[in-house]
N, C-alpha and C positions, 0 to 999 in steps of 0.2 A: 778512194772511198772504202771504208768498212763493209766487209759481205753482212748479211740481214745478219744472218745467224750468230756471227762475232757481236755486234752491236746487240742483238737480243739478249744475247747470255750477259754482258756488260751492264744491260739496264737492269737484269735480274737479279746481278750482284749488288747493284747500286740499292736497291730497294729493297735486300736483302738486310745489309749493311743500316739502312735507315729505320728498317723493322727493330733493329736490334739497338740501336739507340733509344731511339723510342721505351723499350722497354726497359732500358738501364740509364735514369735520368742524371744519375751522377755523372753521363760521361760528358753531357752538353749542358751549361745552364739552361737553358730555353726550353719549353715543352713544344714548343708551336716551331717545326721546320722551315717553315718563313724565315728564321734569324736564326740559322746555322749555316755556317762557312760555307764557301762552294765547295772544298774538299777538306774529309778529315787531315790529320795527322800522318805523314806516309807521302801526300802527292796521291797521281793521276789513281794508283792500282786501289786504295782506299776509298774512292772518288764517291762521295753522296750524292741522293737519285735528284733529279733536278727536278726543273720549278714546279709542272705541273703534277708532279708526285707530291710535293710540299703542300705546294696550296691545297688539293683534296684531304691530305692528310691534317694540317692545321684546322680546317673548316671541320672537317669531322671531329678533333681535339676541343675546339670551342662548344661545339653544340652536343659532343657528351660526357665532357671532361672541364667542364667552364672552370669551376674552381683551382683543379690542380693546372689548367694551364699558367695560372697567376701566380702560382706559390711564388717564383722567385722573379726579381728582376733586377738585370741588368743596368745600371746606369754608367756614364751616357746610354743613351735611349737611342734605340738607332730607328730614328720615324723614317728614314727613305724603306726600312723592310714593311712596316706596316702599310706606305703606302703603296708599295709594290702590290701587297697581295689585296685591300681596295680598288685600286684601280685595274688586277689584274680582275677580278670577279664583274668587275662594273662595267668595262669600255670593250669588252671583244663583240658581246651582244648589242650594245651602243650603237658600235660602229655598223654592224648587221640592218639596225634598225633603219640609218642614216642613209645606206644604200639599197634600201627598199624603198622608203619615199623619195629618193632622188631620180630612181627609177620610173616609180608608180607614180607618186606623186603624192600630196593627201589624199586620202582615204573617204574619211570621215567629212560629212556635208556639214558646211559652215554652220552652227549654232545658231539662237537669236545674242547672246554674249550675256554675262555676265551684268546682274543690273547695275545701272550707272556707269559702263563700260561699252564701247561699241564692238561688235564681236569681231572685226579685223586686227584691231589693238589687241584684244585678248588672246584669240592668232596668233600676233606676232610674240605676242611676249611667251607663250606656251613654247614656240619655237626656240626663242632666241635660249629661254631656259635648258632646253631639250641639249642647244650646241654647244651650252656650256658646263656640260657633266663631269670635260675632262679638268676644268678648274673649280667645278662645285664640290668635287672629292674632296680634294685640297680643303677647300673653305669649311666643308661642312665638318672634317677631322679636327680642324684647329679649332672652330665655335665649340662645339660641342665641347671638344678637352677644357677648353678654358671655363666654360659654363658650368659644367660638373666639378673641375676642380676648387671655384667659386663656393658651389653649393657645400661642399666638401668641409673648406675652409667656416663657412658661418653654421656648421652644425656641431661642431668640436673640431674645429680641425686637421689638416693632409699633414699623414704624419709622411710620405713621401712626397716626392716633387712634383708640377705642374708636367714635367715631361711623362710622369710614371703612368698620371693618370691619362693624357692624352693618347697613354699608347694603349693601354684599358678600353678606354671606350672607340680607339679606332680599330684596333680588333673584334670587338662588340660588335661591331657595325658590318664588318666582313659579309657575313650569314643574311643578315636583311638588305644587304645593298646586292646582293647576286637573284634575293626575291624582287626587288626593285627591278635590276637589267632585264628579268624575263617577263614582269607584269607590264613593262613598257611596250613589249612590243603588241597586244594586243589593244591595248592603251591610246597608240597614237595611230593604228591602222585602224580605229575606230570598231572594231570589234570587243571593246567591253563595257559596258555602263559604270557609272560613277557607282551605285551602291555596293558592286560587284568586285570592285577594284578597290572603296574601303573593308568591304568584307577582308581582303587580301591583306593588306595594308596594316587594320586589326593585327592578323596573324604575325608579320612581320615585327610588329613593334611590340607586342607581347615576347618576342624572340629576342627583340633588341633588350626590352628589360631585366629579363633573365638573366642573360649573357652578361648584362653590363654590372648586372648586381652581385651575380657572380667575382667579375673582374676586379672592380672596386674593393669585395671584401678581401680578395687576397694579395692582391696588391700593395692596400695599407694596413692589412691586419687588422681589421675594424669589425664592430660585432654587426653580422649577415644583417640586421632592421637594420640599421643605417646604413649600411651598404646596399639595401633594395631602396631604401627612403629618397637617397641622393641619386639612384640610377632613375628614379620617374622622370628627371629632368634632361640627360640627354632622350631619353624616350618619347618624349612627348615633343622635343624640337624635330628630332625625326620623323615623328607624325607630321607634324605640323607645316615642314617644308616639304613632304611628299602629297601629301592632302591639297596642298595649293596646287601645285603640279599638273595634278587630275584635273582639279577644278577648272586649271586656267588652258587644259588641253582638252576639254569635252564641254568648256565655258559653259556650264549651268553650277546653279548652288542645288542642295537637296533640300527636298521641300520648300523651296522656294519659287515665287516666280510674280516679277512686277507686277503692279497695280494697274490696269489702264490711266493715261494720262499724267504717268510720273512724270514731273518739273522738270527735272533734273538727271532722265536716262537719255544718252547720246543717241539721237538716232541713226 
């Protein structure tokens, strides 16, 4: 085993090294260290800083450098790195969460549900959504890519490919999916109200647009309004499936609330 202080000086070279690419972009195509080698040029003594240097460095790239992280890209499109650094932002807290209510249990006292809905059904589906984060990543990178590259296509058309843009908008998503892992956990311990958690949610998808309008226009070289016109639309599906989310894990709507006597609410 390595003594601390070998290992320390190693890692200070490695992020040494990573600083310095970083600011010499001719040496890597990639601005986002997500999709750079495990080791330059050289082997182990060249060795670039690992994941989680990357990832904080990427996240920081996106959210104050959106455009120039797009300037160039790479094709083939390597989606296992985009999804690497999604699912690394998304599932550590996840899993945290997972083993709090396995522990504790639910938190939060069972709702009257959602109307038309019986609030165990509502429950269960809140739940079953909850367990399937580590394949809703997945699902939500691909929708989304395809849906924006759609919108892409009918407004003048992708002057690059359906991979280019999915990798666009699933780095977009980076930044608000790591607000997502940590609004959850107040979310389903029952320590946050619905209006408080789209207050949240707001912020996030106002983040997702930016980023993603960002993305899009450097990507296809497109002029910034259409490049923010066609980012509404992963944005607002992002909304849209985390808003159910909430809803169906603290089962009320806002401003809403049955009729006495509804027909047709399960009781």
């Amino acid at each position: 085993m390595a003594e601390p202080g070998t290992a320390s000086a190693a890692r200070v070279r490695q992020e040494a090294k990573g600083r310095e690419l970083l600011a010499d972009s001719g040496v890597l195509w990639s601005a986002l260290p997500v999709e750079w080698p495990r080791e330059a040029e050289g082997g182990s003594a060249a060795a670039l800083p690992g994941w989680g240097w990357r990832v904080r460095r990427s996240l920081a790239a996106l959210l104050l450098r959106p455009r120039r992280s797009f300037q160039h890209v790479h094709e083939p499109v390597d989606h296992a790195a985009a999804l690497r650094l999604l699912l690394t932002v998304r599932l550590p807290l996840w899993a945290v969460l997972l083993a709090t209510l396995g522990i504790a249990g639910p938190t939060a006292p069972l709702q009257e549900g959602i109307p038309l809905f019986d609030a165990r059904l509502v429950e269960a589906l809140s739940l079953w959504l909850l367990l399937m984060a580590p394949v809703g990543v997945p699902l939500l990178y691909a929708g989304l890519g395809i849906a924006t590259h759609v919108a892409l296509a009918l407004t003048g058309g992708a002057p690059r490919s359906i991979a280019a843009t999915m990798r666009a908008i699933g780095y977009a998503l980076a930044p608000a999916l790591l607000g997502v892992a940590l609004l959850d956990l107040p979310l389903y311990l029952g320590l946050l109200s619905l209006p408080v958690y789209l207050g949240g949610l707001g912020a996030l998808t106002l983040t997702t647009f930016v980023v993603a309008g960002n993305a899009l226009t450097g990507t296809h070289q497109i002029p910034p309004i259409r490049g923010f016109v066609v980012a509404m639309v992963p944005a607002v599906m992002f909304a849209a499936t985390q808003a159910l989310r909430a809803v169906l894990a603290l089962g009320e709507l806002p401003g809403y609330a049955p009729p006495p006597g509804l027909p047709y609410l399960v009781p």
